[in-house]
N, CA, C and O atoms as a GROMACS GRO file, in nm:
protein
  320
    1UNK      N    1  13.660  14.313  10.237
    1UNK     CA    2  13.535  14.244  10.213
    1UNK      C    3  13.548  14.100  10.261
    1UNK      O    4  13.642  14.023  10.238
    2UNK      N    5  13.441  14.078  10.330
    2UNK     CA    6  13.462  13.890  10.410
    2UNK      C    7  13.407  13.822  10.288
    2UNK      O    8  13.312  13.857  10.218
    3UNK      N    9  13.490  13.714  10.278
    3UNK     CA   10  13.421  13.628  10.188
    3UNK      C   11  13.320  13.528  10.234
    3UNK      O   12  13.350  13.493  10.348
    4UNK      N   13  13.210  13.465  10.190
    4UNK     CA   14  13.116  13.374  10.236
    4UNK      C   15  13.154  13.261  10.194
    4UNK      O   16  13.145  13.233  10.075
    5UNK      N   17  13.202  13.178  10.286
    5UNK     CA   18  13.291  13.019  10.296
    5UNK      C   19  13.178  12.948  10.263
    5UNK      O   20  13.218  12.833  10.241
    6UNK      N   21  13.010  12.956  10.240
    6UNK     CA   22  12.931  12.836  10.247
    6UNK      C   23  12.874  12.926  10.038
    6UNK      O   24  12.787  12.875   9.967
    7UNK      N   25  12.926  13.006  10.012
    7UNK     CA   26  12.930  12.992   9.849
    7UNK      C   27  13.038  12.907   9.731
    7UNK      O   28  13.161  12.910   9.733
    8UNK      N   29  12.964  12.845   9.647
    8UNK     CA   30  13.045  12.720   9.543
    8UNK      C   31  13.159  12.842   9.474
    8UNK      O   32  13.136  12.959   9.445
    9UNK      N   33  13.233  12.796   9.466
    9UNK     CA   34  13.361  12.861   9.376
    9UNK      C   35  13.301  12.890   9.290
    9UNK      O   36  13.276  13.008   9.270
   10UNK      N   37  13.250  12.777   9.196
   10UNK     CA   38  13.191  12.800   9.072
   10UNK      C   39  13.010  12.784   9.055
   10UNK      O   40  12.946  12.705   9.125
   11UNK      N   41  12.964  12.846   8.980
   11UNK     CA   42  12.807  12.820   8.946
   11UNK      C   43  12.810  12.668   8.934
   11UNK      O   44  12.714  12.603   8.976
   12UNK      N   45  12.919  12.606   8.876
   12UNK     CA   46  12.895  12.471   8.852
   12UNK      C   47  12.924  12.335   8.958
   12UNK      O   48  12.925  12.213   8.946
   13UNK      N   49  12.946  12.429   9.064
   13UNK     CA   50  13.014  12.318   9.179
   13UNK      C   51  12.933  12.277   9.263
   13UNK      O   52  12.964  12.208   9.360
   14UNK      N   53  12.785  12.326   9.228
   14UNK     CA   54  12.653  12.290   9.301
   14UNK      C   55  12.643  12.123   9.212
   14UNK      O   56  12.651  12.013   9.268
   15UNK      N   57  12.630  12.140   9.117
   15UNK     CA   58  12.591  12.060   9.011
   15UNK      C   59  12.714  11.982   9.028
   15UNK      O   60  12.664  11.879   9.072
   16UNK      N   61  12.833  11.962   9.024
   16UNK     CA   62  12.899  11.834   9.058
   16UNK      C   63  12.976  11.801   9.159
   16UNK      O   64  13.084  11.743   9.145
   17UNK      N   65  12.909  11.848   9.309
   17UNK     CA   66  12.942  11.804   9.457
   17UNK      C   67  12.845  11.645   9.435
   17UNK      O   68  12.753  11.624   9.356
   18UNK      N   69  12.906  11.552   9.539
   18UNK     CA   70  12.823  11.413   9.554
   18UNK      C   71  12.828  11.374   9.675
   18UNK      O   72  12.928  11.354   9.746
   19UNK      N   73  12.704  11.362   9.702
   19UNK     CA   74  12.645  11.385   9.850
   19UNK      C   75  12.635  11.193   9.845
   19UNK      O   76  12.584  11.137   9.748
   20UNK      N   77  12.683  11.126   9.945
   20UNK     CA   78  12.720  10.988   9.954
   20UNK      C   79  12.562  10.934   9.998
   20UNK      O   80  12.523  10.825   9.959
   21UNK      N   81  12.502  10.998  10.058
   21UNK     CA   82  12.368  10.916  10.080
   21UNK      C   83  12.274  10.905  10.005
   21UNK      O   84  12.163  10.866  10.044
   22UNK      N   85  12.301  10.937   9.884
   22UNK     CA   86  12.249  10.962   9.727
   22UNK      C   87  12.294  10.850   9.682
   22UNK      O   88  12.223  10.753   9.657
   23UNK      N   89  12.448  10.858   9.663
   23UNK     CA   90  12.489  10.774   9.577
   23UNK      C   91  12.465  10.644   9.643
   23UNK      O   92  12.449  10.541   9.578
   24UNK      N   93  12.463  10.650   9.823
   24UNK     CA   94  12.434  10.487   9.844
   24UNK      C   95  12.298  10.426   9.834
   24UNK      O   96  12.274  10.305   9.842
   25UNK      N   97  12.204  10.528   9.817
   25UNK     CA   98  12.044  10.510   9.774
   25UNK      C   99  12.089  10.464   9.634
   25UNK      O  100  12.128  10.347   9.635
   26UNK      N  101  12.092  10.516   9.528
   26UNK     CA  102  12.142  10.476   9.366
   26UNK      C  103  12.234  10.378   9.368
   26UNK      O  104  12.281  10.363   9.255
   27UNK      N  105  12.275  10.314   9.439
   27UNK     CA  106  12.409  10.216   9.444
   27UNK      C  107  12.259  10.091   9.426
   27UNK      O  108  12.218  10.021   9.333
   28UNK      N  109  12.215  10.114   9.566
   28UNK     CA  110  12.093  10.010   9.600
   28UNK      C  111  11.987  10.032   9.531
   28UNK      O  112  11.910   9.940   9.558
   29UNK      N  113  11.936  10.108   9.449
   29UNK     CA  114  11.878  10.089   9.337
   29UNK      C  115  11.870  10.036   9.213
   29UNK      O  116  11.772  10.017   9.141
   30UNK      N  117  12.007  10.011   9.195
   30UNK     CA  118  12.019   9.954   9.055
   30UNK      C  119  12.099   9.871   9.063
   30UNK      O  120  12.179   9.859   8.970
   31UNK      N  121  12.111   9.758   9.213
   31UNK     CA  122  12.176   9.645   9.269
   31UNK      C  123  12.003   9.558   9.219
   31UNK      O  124  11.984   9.462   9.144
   32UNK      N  125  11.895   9.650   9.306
   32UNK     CA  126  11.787   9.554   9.289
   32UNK      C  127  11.736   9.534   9.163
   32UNK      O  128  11.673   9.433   9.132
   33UNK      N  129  11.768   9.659   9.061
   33UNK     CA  130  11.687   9.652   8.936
   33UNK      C  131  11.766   9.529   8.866
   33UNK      O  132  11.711   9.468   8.774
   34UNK      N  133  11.902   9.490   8.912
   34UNK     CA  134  11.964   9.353   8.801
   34UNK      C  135  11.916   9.266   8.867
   34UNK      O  136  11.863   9.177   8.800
   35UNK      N  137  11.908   9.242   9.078
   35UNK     CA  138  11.838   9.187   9.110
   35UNK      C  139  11.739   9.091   9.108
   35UNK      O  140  11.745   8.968   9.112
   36UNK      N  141  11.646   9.171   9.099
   36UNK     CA  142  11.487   9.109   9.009
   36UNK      C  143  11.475   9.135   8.856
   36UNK      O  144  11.363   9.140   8.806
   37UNK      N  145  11.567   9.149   8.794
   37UNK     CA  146  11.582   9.163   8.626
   37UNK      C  147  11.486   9.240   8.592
   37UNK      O  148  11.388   9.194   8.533
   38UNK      N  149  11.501   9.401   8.631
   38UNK     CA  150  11.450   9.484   8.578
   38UNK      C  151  11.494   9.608   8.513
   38UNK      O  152  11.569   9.686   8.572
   39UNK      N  153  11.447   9.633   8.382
   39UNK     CA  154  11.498   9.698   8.303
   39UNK      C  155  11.432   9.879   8.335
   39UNK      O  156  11.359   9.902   8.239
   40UNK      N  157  11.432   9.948   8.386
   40UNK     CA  158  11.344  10.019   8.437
   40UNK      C  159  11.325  10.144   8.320
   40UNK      O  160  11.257  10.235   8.369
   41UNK      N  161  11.350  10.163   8.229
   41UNK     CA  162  11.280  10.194   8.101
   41UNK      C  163  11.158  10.119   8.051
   41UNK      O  164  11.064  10.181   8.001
   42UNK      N  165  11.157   9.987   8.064
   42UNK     CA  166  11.086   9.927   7.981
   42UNK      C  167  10.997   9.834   8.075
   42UNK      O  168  10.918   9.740   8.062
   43UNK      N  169  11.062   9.926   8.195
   43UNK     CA  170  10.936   9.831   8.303
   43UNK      C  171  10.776   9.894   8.309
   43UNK      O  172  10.751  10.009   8.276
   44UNK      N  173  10.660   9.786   8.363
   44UNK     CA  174  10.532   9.839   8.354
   44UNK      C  175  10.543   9.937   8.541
   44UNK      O  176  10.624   9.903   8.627
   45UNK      N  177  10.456  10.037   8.556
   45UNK     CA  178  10.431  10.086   8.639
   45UNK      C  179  10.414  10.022   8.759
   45UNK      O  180  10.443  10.092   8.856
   46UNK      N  181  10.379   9.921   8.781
   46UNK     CA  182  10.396   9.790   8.895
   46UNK      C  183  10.524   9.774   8.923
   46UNK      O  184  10.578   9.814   9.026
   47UNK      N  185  10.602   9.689   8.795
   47UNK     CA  186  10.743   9.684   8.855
   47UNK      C  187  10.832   9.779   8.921
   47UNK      O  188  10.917   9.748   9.005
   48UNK      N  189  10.793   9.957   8.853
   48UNK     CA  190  10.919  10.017   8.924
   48UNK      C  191  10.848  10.046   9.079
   48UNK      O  192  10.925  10.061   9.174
   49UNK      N  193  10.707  10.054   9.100
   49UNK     CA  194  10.699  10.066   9.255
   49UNK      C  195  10.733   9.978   9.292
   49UNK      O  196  10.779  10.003   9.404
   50UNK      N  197  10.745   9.841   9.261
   50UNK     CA  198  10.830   9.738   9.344
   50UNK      C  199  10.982   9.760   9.362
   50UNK      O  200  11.050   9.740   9.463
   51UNK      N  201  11.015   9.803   9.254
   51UNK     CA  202  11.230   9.825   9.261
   51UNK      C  203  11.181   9.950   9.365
   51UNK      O  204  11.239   9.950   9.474
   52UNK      N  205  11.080  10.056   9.342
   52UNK     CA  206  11.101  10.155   9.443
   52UNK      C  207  11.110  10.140   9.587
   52UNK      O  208  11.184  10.187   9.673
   53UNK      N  209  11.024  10.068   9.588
   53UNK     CA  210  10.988  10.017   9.736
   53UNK      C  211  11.042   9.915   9.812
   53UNK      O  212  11.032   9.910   9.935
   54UNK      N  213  11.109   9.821   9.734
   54UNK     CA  214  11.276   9.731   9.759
   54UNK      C  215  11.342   9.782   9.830
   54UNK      O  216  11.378   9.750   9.944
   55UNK      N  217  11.383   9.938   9.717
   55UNK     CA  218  11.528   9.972   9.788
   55UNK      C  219  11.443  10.110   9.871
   55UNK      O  220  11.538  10.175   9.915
   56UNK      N  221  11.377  10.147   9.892
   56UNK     CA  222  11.348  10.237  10.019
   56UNK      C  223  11.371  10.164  10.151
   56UNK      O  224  11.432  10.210  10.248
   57UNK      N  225  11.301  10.016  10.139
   57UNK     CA  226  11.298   9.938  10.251
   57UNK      C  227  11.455   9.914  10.306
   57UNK      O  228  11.511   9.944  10.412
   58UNK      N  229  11.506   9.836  10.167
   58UNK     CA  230  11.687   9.830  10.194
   58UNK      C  231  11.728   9.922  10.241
   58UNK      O  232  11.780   9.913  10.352
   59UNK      N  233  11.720  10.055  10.168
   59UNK     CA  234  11.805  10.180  10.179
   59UNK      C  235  11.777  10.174  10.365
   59UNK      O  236  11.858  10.122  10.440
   60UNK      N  237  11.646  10.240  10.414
   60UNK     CA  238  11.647  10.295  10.518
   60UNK      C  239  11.668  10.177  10.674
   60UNK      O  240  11.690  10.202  10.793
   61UNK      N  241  11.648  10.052  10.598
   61UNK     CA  242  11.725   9.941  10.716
   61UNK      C  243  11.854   9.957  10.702
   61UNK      O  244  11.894   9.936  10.817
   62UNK      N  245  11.965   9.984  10.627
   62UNK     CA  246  12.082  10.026  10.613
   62UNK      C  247  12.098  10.143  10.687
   62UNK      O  248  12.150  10.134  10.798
   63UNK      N  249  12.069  10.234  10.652
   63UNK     CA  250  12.060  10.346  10.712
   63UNK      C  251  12.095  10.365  10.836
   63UNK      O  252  12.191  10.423  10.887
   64UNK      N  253  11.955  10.277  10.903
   64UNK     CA  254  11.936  10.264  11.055
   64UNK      C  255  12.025  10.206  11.156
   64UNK      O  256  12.045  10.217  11.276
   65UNK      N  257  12.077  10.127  11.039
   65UNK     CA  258  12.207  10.020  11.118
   65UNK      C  259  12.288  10.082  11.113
   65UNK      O  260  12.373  10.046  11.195
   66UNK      N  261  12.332  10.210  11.031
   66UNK     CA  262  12.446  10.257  10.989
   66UNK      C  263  12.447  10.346  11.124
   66UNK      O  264  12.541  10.329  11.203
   67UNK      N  265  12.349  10.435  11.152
   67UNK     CA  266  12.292  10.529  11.247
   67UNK      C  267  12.292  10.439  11.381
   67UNK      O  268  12.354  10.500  11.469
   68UNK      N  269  12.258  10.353  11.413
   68UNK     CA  270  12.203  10.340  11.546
   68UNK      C  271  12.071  10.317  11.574
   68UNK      O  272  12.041  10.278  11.687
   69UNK      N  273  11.965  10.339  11.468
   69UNK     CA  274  11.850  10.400  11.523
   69UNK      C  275  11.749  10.251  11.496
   69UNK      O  276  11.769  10.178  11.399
   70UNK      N  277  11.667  10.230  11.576
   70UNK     CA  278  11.603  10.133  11.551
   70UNK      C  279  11.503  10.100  11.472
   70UNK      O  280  11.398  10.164  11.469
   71UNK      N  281  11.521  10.014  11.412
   71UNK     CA  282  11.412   9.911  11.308
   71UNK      C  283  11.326   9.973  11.256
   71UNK      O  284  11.311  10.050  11.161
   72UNK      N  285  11.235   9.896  11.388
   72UNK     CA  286  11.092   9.893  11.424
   72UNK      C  287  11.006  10.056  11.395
   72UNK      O  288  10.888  10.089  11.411
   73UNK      N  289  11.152  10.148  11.336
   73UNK     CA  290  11.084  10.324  11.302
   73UNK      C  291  11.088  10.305  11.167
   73UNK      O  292  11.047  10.399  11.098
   74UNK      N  293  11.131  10.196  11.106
   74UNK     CA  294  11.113  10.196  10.969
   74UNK      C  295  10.954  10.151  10.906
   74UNK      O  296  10.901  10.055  10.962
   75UNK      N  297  10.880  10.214  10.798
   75UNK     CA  298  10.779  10.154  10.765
   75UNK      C  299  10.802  10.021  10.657
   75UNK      O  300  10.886   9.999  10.570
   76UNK      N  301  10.691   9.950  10.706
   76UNK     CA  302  10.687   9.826  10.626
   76UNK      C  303  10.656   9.797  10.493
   76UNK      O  304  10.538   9.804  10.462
   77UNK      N  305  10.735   9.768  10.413
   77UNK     CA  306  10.725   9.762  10.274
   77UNK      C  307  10.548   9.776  10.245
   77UNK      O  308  10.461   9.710  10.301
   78UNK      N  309  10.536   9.851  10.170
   78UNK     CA  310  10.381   9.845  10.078
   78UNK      C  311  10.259   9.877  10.175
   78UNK      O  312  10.139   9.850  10.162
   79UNK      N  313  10.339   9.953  10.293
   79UNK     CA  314  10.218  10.021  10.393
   79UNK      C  315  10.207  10.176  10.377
   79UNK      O  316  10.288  10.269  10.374
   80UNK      N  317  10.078  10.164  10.367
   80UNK     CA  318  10.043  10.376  10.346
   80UNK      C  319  10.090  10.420  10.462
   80UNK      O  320  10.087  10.540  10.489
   0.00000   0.00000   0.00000
């Protein structure tokens, strides 16, 4: 019987693999929430789209630099 190399050993090894472009999105999330002194439990609905939209902007200019890929494909903070 072949075994399938892309199944988790365990049911539980889905649930604690850590995918790094996660953790460097959440790294930069809660750099900005001490940042701008925000408590994001007890923030109003304004503030966390601002921490949201901080670190999307951060995250994906990082990203891009990290990649190669240019800028100017990133959208601009607080544009539909």
């Amino acid at each position: 019987m072949d075994k399938n190399t892309s199944r988790p050993v365990s049911d539980a090894e889905w649930y604690c693999r850590r995918d790094p472009e996660e953790e460097r999105f959440y790294t930069l999330f809660f750099r900005m929430c001490r940042k701008y002194d925000v408590h994001w439990a007890s923030a109003t609905p304004k503030e966390q789209a601002f921490i949201e939209e901080v670190t999307r902007v951060t995250y994906e200019r990082d990203r891009a630099q990290r990649l190669g890929t240019p800028l100017s494909e990133i959208r601009p903070s607080f544009a539909s």
